[in-house]
N, C-alpha and C positions, 0 to 999 in steps of 0.2 A: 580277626577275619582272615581267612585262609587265602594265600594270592590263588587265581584262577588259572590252570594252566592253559596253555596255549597249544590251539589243536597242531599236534605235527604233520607235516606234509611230507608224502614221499617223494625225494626227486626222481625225476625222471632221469630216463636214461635213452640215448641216440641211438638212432639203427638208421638203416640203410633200407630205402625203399625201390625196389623198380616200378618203371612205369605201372605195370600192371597191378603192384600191389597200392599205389599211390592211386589210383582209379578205384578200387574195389571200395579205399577210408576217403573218394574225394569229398563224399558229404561231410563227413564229419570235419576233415579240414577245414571246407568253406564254412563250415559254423562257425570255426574259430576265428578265422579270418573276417569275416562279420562283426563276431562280436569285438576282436582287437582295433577295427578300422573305425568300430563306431556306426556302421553302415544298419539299415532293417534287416531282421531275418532273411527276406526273402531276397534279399541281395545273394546269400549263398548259395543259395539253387540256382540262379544265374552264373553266375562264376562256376562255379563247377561245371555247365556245362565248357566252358572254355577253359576249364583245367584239366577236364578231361582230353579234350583235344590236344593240347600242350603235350602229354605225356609222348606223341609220337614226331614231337621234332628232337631234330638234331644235337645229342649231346646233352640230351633230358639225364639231371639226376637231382633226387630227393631226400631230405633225410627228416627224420622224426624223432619227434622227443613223448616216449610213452611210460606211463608207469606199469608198475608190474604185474597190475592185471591184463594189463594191454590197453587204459585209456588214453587216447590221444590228447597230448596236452599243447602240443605245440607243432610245427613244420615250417619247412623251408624247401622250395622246390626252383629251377631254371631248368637254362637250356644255351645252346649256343644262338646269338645274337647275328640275326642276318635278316637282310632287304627283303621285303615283303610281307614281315609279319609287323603286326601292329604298332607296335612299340619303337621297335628299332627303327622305324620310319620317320615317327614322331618326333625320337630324340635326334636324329638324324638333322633335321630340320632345325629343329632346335637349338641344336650345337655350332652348328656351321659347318661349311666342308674341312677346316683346318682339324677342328676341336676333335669331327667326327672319324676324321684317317687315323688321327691318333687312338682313338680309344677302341671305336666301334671293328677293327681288325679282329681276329682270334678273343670274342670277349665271352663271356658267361652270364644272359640276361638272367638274374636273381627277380625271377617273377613273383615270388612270395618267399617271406618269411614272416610267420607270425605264431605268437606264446597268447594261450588265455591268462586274461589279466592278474588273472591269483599265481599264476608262477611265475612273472613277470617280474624281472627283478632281481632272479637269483642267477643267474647265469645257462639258462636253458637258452634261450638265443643266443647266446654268446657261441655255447657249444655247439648250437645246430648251423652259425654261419659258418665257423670254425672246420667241423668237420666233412661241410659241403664243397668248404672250398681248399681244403685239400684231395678229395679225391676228384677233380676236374682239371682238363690238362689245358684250359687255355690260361693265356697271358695278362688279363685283366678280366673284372667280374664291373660289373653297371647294375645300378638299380635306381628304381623312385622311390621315394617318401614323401608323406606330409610334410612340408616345410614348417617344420616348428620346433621348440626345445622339448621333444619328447625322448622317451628310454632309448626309443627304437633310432631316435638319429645321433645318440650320443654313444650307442653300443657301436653303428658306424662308426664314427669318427676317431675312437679309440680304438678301432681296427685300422686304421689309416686311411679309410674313406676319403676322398676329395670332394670340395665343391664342380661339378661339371658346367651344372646349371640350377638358378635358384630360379624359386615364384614362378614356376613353369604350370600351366592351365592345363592340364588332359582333358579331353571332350567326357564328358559325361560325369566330372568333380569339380564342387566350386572351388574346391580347396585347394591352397596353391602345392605345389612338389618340386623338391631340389632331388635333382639328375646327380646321382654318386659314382664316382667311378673307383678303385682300388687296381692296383699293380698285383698277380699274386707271385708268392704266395703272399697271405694276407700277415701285415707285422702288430703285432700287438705294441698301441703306442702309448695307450694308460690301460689299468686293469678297470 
């Protein structure tokens, strides 16, 4: 019997999006976003409208993992982290005022990063936190996840991610989320 071979995958490779071209692919992001979070289709049409909006704050940068016909396989996208916008309020609250002076100063809210599950695994997040968070000039990056032992919180962690805050409740997921925070530039602590 002849072994079967195994279909090859091309990887992808990171680019650099601005806001404007990050709006033009935001569907196709929030699909992916959907499909990696586990969420229904039409979670992505929601979100997209508020990722769209995102693009015109402060300190918005994006980067993309596409293969070489141009399909989007993967993204990661923020912004700078300030009083008023949803999030930073939240964690704000969250953290406490001590926890909060520390981190939340010059930070980089890392509002998405997400790989569709077939390239998951290979280092296409790795490369798209990687080279997000070197072209961004502030002093620490924050984000949420799922609180659990997934890809996505152990690709953290091996960037040097911290616990800020665990089993933390966002309004509108039952699911609980531990609050990350990282110093950059970001150090690679296991591969």
């Amino acid at each position: 019997m002849r072994p079967v071979d195994k279909p090859t995958t091309t990887p992808p490779h990171v680019v650099a999006w601005s806001g404007k071209q990050f709006a033009v692919r935001v569907n196709d992001a929030m699909g992916i976003y959907a499909t990696a979070m586990g969420y229904p289709p039409h979670a992505a049409g929601q979100r997209a409208v508020t990722a769209r909006r995102h693009t015109d704050n402060h300190g918005f940068a994006s980067r993309a993992a596409v293969l070489d016909d141009g399909r989007l396989v993967g993204f990661g996208y923020g912004y700078t982290t300030t009083s008023g916008q949803w999030w930073h309020d939240l964690v704000k609250r969250a953290l406490g005022r001590e926890l909060a002076g520390q981190w939340l100063a010059d930070a980089f809210e890392l509002s998405e990063l997400h790989v569709l599950p077939e390239y998951q695994g290979h280092g296409a997040g790795r490369e798209l936190l990687l080279a997000l968070a070197a072209a961004i000039p502030h002093s620490a990056m924050l984000l949420s996840t799922p609180d659990a032992d997934t890809r996505a919180f152990r690709l953290y962690r091996s960037l040097g991610f911290q616990d800020l805050r665990r089993h933390y409740l966002f309004p509108g997921d039952s699911r609980p989320f531990a609050v990350l925070g990282a110093r950059l530039p970001l150090t690679v602590v296991s591969a």
